[in-house]
N, C-alpha and C positions, 0 to 999 in steps of 0.2 A: 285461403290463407288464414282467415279470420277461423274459419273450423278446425283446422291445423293447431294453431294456436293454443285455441279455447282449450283441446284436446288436452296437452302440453302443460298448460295452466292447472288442469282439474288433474293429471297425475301427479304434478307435484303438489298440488295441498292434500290428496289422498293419503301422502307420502308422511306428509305435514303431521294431517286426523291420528294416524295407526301408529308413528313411532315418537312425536314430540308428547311434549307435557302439554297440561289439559287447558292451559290458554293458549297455547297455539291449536289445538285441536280445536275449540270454540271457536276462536278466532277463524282459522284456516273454515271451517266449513260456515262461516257466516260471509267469508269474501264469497266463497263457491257458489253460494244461495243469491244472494245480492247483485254477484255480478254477471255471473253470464248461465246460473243453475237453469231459467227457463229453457235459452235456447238450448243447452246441452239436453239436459235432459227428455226434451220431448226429438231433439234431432239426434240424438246417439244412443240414446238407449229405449227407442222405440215406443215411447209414450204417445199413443193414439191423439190424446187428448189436448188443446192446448193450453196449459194450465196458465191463468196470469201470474205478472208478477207480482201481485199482489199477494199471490198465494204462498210463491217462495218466500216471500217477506216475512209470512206467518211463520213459516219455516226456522227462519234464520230465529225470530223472536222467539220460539218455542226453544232452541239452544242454546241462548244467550239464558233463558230463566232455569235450564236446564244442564247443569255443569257436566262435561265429556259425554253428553252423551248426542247420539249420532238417526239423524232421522232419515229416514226410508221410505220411500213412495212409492207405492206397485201400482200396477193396473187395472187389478182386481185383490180381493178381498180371501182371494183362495188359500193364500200363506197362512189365514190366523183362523184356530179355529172359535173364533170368535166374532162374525162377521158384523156382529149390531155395534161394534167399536166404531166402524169406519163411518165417518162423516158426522160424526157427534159434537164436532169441535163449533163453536159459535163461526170461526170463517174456515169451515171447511174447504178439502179440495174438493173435486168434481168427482161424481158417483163414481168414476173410473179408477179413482185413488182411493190409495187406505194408508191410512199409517201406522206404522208396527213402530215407535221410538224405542232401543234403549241404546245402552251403553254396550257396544260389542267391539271386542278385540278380533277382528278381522286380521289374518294371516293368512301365508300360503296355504296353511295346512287345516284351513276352513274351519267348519261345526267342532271340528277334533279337538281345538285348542281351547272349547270352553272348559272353565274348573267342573269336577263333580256336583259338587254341593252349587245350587239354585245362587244366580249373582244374578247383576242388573236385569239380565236376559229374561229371570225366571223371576223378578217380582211379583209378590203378591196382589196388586193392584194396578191398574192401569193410570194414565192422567188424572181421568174420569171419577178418579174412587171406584173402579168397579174391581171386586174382588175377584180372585183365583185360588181355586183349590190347588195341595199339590198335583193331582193329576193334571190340572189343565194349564199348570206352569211347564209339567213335562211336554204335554202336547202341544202347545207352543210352540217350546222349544223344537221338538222334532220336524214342526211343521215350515220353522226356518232354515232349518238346515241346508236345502240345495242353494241357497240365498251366498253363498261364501264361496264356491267351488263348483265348475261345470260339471253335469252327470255326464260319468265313464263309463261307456257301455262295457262290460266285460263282469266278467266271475271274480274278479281276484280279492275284491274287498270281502266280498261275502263268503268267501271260500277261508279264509283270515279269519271272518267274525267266527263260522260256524265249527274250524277246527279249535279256536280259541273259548269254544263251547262245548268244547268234548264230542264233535260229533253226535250230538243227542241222539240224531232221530235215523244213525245207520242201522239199527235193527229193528226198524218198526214198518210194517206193508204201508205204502205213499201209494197210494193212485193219482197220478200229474195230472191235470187237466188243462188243453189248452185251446187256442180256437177264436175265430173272429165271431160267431155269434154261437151262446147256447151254452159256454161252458161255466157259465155261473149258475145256469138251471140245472146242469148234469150234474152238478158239484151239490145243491142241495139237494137235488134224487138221489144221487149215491149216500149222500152223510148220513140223510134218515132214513134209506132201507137201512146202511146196515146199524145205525142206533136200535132200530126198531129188532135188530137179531142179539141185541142185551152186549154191541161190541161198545166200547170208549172211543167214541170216534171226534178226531179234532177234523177242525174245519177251517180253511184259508181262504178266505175270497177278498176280491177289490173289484171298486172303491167301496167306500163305506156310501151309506144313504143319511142315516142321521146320526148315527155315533163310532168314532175314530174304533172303538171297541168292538162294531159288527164283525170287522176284519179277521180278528179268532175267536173260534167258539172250540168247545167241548164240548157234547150232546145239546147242542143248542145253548150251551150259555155263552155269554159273553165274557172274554176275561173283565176282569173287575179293574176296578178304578185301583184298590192297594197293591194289585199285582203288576201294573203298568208303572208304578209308584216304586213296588221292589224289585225289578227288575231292570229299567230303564237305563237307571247308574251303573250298574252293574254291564251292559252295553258299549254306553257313551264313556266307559272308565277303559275299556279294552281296545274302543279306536282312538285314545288321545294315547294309551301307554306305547300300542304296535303301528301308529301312524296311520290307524287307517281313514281314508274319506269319504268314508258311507254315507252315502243317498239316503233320503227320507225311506223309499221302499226295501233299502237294502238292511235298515235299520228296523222296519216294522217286520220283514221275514226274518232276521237272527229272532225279533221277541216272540214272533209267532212259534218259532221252532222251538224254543227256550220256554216256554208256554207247554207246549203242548210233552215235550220231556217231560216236565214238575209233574201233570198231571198223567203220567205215564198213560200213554192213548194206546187202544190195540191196531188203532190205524190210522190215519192220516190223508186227508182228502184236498188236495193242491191245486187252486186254481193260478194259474199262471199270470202275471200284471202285462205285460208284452210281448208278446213274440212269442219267445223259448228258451233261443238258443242261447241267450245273453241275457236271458232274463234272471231274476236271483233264484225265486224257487228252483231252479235248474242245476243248484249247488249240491241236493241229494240225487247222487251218481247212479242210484241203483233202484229204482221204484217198482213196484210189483207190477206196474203197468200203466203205461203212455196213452192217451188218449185226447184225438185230436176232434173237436164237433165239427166244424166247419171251415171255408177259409174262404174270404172276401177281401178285398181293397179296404184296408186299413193302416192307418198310420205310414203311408207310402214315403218319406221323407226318412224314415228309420230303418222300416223293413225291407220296402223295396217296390216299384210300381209296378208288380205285374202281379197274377197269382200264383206265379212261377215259384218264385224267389219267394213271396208272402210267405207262401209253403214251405221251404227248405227251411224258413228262419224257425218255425211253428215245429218243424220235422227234427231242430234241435233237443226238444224231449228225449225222443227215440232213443234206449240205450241197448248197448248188447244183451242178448242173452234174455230179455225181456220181450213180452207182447205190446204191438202197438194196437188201439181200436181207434177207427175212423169211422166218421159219418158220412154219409151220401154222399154231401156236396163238398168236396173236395177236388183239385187234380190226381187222380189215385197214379196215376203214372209215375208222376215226384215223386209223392211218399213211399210208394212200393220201393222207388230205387232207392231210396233215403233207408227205406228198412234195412233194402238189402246191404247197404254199403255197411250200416253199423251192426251188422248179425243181427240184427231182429230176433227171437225165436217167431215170430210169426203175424204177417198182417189181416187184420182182419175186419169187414166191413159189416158196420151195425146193422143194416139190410139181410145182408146173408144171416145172423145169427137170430135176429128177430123181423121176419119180412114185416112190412108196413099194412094195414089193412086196407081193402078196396070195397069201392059199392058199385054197383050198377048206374048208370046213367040212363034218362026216359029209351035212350034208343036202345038199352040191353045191351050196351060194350062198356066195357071193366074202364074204373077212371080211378087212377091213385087220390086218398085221400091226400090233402094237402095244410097241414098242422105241423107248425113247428114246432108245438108245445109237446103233440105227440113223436115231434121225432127226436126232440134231447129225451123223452119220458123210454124211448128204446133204445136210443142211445146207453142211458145208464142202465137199461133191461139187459141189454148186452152187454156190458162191462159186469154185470153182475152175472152174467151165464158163465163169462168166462172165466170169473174167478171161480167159480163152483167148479168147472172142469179143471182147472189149475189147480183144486187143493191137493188130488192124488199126486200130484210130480213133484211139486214144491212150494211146503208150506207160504214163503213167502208170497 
């Protein structure tokens, strides 16, 4: 009852924060912290850790010196890309916490509703004095984004953003890449053979390693920090005017696309963030060619616990009229019928196109090499044979 309650309690001053004036919002979220923020917090929104209340108290004191604005506790530091912020404070929370503080207008209609131009959200500076460039007030910003609004599996935002982009990238050869291990190594074999054949080739991969920027490249560059900067607004102005509530990933694929259009690419090399079939890259309908490296138990809560279904979700690439290429280890029985169901022009297995090599073993019987380096390295041998035989039928 007492949980009930609390519950009860914390919706109405939520109520209080997002639509009163900014002493009720101060107010309301200083009762919320003070009185019962510990227990909620670590028993309804999953917080591992148990923070004292000593710590909320910080909390509440950090909003009282700090007029309307509204403080956020995560569990990790993955939201900001600024992770040496968290625990800087003299009574920090515990390693498990980070604080992102500003002032945000939370609504139904989530990240969508912030204004264009840089407000509390996108301050130059943190508590700390520590400064921000514009680009890393943008990236910030994008990196709060799923923070408002549950992510919706489905095409319809991105399929929005990217007609609301003019379709950039419907006349340019896409090779999809997707797969539980290998398709980020296929994706840079393919990018830099074909750079190396003098083509303009963009590059999509995820996650990043050290800079939010790996994510697209052009012949190996990174987009730059001004192009994330001109761009961005241009994005975030299209899902506040047509409603939409784009995801952090669904937001980086419209700029990836939108990217790689400016620099007019003569191809485009796509690796997939999840799955396929629901994934955003999956919003260009017509790729010159699907290619799947492998499929293992991944993400089974999303996709699916078997490697049944792993498959089918993965086999969401596959479009009509188009070649599929797979790698060894796959269920090929799925995918084949997955070809067949969406006309495939044709499936086809990187074995068969480039066999694997073998060596002798002391006893003089044939033992398959076993390198996975060298099996995405044929992987993309093959995707590359088959575009060479694809050029006499159709350019694309």
């Amino acid at each position: 009852a007492f949980q009930c309650g609390s519950f009860l309690l914390w919706l109405l001053l939520c109520f209080c924060c997002i639509d009163s004036t900014s002493a009720s919002r101060q107010a309301g979220m200083s009762l919320l912290c003070q009185s019962f923020g510990h227990r909620f917090w670590t028993n309804h929104l999953g917080a591992r850790s148990r923070t004292s209340h000593r710590n909320f108290q910080t909390v509440s004191n950090r909003i009282q010196r700090r007029n309307s604005s509204t403080v956020l506790a995560f569990q990790s530091h993955s939201f900001s890309n600024h992770p040496k912020n968290c625990n800087k404070n003299k009574n920090p929370l515990p390693p498990s916490c980070c604080f992102l503080g500003r002032s945000l207008t939370t609504t139904a209609k989530g990240a969508t509703q912030f204004p264009d131009l840089p407000t509390d959200i996108m301050t130059s500076e943190d508590d700390d004095n520590t400064k921000y460039t514009p680009y890393e007030q943008w990236v910030r910003r994008l990196y709060m984004t799923n923070l408002f609004h549950p992510v919706k599996l489905g095409l319809q935002n991105i399929q929005q953003l990217y007609q609301a982009l003019g379709h950039a990238l419907d006349n340019v050869p896409v090779l999809h890449v997707a797969g539980t291990n290998g398709k980020g190594s296929v994706v840079y074999k393919l990018a830099s053979t074909l750079q190396a054949a003098d083509l303009n080739v963009g590059m999509f991969v995820s996650p990043h390693i050290s800079s939010f920027r790996e994510r697209m490249q052009v012949n190996g560059n990174y987009i730059t920090e001004d192009q994330v900067v001109e761009w961005m607004p241009r994005i975030y102005q299209i899902c506040e005017q047509q409603d939409i509530p784009a995801t952090f990933f669904e937001i980086t694929t419209a700029l990836a696309l939108l990217f790689f259009a400016e620099q007019k690419v003569d191809v485009v090399v796509l690796e997939t963030g999840l799955g396929g079939r629901l994934d955003s890259t999956n919003v260009l309908t017509q790729p010159t060619m699907a290619i799947i490296t492998s499929i293992g138990l991944e993400h089974t809560r999303i996709l699916g616990d078997t490697i049944e279904l792993i498959a089918l979700e993965k086999g969401g690439i596959i479009k009509s009229g188009r070649p599929v290429l797979v790698g060894p280890h796959v269920p090929h029985d799925v995918l084949r019928q997955c070809a067949q169901d969406k006309q495939a022009s044709g499936y086809y297995i990187s074995d068969d196109l480039v066999p694997p090599p073998s060596s002798s073993s002391p006893d003089n019987t044939e033992e398959n090499l076993v390198d996975y380096d060298l099996e995405n390295a044929r992987i993309a041998q093959a995707a590359l044979k088959l575009l060479q035989d694809m050029q006499g039928d159709d350019p694309q």
